[in-house]
Structures are given as C-alpha cells and as structure tokens.
N, C-alpha and C positions, 0 to 999 in steps of 0.2 A: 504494500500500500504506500511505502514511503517513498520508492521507487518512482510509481502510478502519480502522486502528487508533484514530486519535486519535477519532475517530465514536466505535467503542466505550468507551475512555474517558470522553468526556465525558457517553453514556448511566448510566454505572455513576457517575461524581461526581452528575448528576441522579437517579438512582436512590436514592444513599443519601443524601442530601436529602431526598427524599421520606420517607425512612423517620425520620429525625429530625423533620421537622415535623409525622408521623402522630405521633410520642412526644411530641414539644412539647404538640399535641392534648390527648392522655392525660393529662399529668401536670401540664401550665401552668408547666413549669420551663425558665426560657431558657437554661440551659443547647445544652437539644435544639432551641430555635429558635435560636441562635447557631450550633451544627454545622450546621444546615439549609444557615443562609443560607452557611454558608462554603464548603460544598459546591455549591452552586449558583454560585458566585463560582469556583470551581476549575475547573467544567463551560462558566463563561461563557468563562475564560480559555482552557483546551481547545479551545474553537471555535474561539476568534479567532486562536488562533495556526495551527490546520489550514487555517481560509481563507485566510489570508494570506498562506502562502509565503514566511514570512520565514526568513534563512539563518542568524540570530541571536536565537533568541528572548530571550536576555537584556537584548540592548541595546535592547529596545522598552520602550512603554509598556504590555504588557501585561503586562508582569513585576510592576508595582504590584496588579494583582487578585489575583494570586498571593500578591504580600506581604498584600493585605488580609485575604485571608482568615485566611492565619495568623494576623495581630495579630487579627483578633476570634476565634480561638478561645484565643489564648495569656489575652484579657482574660475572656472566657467562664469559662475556668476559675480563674483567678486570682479574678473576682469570687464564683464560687462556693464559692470552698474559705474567702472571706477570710467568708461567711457562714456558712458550716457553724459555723469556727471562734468565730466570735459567739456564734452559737447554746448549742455546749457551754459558753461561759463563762457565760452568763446564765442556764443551768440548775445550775452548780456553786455560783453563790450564792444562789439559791434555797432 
C-alpha cells in the first residue's frame, strides 16, 4: 500500500512540474522554471524513498533533494521579489 501511495505522489509532484514548466514556456519567468525543477526534485525524492524500503527516511541521503528543493524555491522567490522591488524603485525616480 505504501508502495500504491507514494506512486501516486510522486505522479502528482511530476504532474505539477509539468505545469510550471508549461508556465515557464509562456511567460520566460524563472520563477515557474525554478517551481518546475523543485517539483521534479520532490517527485525524484518520492521514488527513491518508495524503492528503497528504508525504515528512516530522514536519516538518508535522500532527505538532501528534499532540502534542495526547498532552498531553490525559498531563492526562487527571494530573487524575485528582490526584482520586483528594483523595478518599482527605478520607476519612482523616473
């Protein structure tokens, strides 16, 4: 059943991957290719731990894709917002 589950999981992390890098597509904002990839990283981690059979998934080294992904989407937006922010000040002295 864990097996059965984590399957689906890791369809639905590849699933909405796909849909960020269809938006990436669209709009050419990395934002959506950095969600992409982080999902895809969530999905890779998903698998590895359902084959694996391990009793601890924390104490693996699988637990690092997991953190990866976060850190690229916590920088994802941090680089975004610290542009936005640019943006508006270079229009108010204008």
């Amino acid at each position: 059943m864990f097996q059965f589950v984590s399957g689906l999981i890791t369809m639905g992390f590849l699933v909405a991957g796909l849909f960020f890098i269809r938006f990436w597509f669209r709009t050419n904002d990395g934002l959506f290719a950095a969600f992409g990839a982080a999902f895809w990283l969530l999905a890779l981690n998903q698998a590895m731990v359902a084959l694996s059979n391990l009793p601890t998934e924390e104490r693996s080294w699988f637990y690092l894709l997991r953190l990866s992904a976060f850190v690229l989407i916590i920088f994802a937006v941090v680089q975004k917002n610290r542009r936005v922010s640019s943006d508006k000040a270079l229009r108010r002295h204008r």
